[in-house]
C-alpha positions in Angstrom: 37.0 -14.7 -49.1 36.2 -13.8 -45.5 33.1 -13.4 -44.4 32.8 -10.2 -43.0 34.4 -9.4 -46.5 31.2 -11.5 -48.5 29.2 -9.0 -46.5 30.9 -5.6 -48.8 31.0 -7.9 -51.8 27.2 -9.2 -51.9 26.6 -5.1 -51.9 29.2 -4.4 -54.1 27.4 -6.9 -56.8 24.4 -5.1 -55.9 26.2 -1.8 -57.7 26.3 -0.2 -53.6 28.2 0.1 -50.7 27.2 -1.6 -47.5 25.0 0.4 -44.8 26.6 -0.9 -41.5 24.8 0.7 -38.6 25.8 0.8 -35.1 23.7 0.8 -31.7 24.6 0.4 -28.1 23.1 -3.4 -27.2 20.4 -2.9 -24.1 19.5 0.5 -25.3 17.4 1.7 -23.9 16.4 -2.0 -22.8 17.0 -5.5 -24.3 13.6 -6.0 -25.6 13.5 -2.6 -27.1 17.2 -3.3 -28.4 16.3 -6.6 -29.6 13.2 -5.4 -31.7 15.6 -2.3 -33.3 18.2 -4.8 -34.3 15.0 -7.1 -36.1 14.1 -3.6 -37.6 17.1 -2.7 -38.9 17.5 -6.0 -41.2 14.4 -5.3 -42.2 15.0 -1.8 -44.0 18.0 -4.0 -45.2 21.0 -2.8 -43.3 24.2 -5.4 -44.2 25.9 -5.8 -41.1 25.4 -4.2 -37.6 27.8 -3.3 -35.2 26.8 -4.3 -32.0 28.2 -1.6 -29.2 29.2 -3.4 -25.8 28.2 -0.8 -23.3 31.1 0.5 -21.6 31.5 3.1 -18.8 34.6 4.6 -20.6 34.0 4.8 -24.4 36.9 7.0 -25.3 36.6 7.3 -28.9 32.6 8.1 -28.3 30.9 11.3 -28.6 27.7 12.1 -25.9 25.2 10.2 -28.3 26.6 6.7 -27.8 28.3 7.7 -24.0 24.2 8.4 -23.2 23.5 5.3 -25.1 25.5 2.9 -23.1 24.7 4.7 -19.6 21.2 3.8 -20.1 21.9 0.6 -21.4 24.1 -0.3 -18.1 21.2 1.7 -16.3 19.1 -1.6 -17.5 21.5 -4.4 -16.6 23.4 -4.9 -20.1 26.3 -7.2 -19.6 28.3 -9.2 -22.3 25.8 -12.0 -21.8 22.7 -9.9 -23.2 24.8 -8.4 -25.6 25.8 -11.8 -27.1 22.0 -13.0 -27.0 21.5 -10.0 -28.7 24.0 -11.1 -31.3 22.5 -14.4 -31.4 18.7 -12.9 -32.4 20.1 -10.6 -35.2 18.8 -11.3 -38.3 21.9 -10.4 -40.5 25.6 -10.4 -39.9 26.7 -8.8 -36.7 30.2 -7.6 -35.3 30.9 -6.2 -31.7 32.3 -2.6 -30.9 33.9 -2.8 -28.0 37.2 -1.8 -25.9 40.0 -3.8 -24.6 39.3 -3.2 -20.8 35.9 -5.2 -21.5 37.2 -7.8 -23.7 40.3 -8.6 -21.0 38.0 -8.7 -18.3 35.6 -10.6 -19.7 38.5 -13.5 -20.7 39.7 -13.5 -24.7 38.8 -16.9 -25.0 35.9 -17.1 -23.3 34.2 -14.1 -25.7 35.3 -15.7 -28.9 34.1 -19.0 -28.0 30.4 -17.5 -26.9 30.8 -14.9 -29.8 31.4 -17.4 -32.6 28.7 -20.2 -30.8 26.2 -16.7 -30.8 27.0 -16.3 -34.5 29.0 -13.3 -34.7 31.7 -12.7 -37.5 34.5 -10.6 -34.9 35.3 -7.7 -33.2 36.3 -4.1 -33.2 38.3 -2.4 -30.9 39.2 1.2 -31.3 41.6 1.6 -28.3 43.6 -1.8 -29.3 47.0 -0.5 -30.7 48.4 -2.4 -33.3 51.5 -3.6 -31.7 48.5 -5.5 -29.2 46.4 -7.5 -31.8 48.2 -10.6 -32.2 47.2 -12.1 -28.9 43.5 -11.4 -29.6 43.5 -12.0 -33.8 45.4 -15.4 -32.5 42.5 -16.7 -30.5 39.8 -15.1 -33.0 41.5 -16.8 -35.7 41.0 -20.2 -34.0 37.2 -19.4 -33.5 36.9 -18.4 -37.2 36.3 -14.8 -35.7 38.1 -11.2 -37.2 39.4 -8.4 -36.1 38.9 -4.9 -38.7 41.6 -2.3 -37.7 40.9 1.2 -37.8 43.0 4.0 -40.1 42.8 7.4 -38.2 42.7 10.5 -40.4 46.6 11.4 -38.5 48.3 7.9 -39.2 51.4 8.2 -41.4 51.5 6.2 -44.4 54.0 3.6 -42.9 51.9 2.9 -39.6 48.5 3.0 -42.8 50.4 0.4 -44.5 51.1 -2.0 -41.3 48.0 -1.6 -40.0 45.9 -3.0 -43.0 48.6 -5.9 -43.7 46.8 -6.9 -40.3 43.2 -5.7 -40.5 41.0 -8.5 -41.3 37.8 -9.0 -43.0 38.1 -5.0 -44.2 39.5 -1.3 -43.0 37.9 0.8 -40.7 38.4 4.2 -42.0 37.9 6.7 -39.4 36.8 10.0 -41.4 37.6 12.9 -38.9 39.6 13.4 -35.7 37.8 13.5 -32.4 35.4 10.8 -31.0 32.1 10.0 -33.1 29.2 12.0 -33.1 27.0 13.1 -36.2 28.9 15.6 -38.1 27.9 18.3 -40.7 30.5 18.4 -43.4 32.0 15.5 -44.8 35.3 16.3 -46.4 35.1 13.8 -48.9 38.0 15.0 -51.2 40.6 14.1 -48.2 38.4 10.6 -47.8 39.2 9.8 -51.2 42.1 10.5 -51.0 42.9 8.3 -48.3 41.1 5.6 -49.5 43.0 5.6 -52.6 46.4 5.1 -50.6 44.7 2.7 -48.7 43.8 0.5 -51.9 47.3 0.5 -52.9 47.8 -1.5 -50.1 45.3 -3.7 -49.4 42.4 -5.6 -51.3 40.6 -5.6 -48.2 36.7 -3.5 -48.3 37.5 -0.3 -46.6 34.1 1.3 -44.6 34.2 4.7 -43.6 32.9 5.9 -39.6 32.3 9.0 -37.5 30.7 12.0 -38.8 28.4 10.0 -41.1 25.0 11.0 -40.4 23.1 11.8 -43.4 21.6 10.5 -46.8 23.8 12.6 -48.4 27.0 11.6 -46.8 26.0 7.3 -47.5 25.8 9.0 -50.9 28.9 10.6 -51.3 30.8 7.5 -49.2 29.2 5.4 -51.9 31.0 6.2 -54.0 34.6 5.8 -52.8 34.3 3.2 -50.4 32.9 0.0 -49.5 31.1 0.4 -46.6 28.9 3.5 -44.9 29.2 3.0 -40.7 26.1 4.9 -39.1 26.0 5.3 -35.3 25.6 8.5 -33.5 22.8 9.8 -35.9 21.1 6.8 -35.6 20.7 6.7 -32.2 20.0 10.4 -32.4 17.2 8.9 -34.5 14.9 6.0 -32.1 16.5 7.7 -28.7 14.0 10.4 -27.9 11.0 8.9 -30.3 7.6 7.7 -29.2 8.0 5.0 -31.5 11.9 4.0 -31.7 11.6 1.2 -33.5 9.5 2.7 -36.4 12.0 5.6 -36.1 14.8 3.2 -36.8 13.3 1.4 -38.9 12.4 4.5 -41.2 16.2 5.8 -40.5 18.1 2.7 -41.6 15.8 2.2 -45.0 16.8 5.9 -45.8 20.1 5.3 -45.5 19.9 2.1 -47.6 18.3 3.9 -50.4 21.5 6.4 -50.3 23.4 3.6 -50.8 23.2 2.9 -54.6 25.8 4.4 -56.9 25.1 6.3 -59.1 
């Protein structure tokens, strides 16, 4: 078993899905980032994803484009994000885009990613006909790449697309970019998550639009994984005390975890 995949099944033993928060790494500073990331593994998130700021998010909404404008603002670059990585106290996978990853160098980010501890990458805007070259030097670094499902993909695209996801399925759960959403249609979720199992033994964690207990709830029951991110920036961003904010966020969250 992988081990981004030991990550869903340690929660699944636990009779819960995973809570898998994202933030944007340097916001609104390193240190302040730093001390969210400790805070979020102790209200017992299971894995973080780890946003590389990026001046051109285009499957972000305004919460995580705000997010990675003040993080650049401070002086992120893919050095602090992978010290960042390096200082998290549970597992930790990036977010990122291709541009970044390209200009960067391919080998020279999973060689620092894997020495800084971190089980792979996601990137949203990587088609599928594009992964090999990265999965191919990942693979050597013991690193993975999770592919995402959109809500749009035809069942034959689906079907190719988790034959080459690795460590689980990113299930994107509405059109659009991310941003906390209101409804949650979870009929159509299930749904597709049910196709999705007949395909792949993979974890499958469900994104965008997932911003409150009640949604972790109802996701915790389908699927393997909850991914947090615009809500839970919307959460620390504009708070006196951030880190108390996220910290009280993320152990809410948890708690909505447990099936019932």
């Amino acid at each position: 078993m992988s081990r981004l995949a030991e990550v869903f099944a340690r929660a699944r033993a636990q009779g819960r899905c995973a809570c898998v928060p994202f933030l944007v790494a340097g916001d609104p500073d390193q240190a302040t980032s730093l001390a969210i990331v400790q805070a979020m593994g102790a209200a017992g998130a299971d894995l973080l994803e780890i946003g590389v700021p990026y001046s051109d998010p285009l499957a972000d909404g305004p919460s995580i484009v705000a997010a990675s404008q003040r993080a650049l603002d401070h002086g992120a670059t893919m050095a602090s994000v992978l010290e960042l990585v390096a200082k998290s106290p549970i597992p930790a996978i990036l977010f990122t885009y291709a541009n970044p990853v390209i200009q960067y160098g391919i080998e020279r980010l999973a060689q620092e990613l894997a020495a800084a501890g971190g089980y792979g990458a996601i990137i949203p805007d990587l088609p599928l006909e594009e992964t090999q070259e990265i999965a191919k030097v990942f693979a050597r670094y013991g690193l993975e790449l999770p592919l995402l499902v959109a809500p749009t993909t035809p069942p034959e695209r689906a079907q190719r697309i988790v034959a080459e996801s690795q460590g689980f399925v990113y299930l994107v759960a509405r059109l659009g970019v991310t941003g906390a959403g209101v409804h949650l249609h979870t009929a159509s979720i299930a749904t597709q998550i049910a196709t999705l199992r007949s395909y792949t033994n993979l974890p499958i964690a469900v994104g965008f639009g997932i911003s409150k207990p009640e949604h972790v709830a109802a996701i915790s029951e389908i699927a393997d994984g909850a991914i947090i991110g615009s809500a839970f920036i919307d959460a620390y961003c504009a708070q006196s005390s951030p880190v108390a904010a996220a910290r009280e966020f993320i152990a809410t969250m948890v708690a909505s975890t447990q099936r019932a």
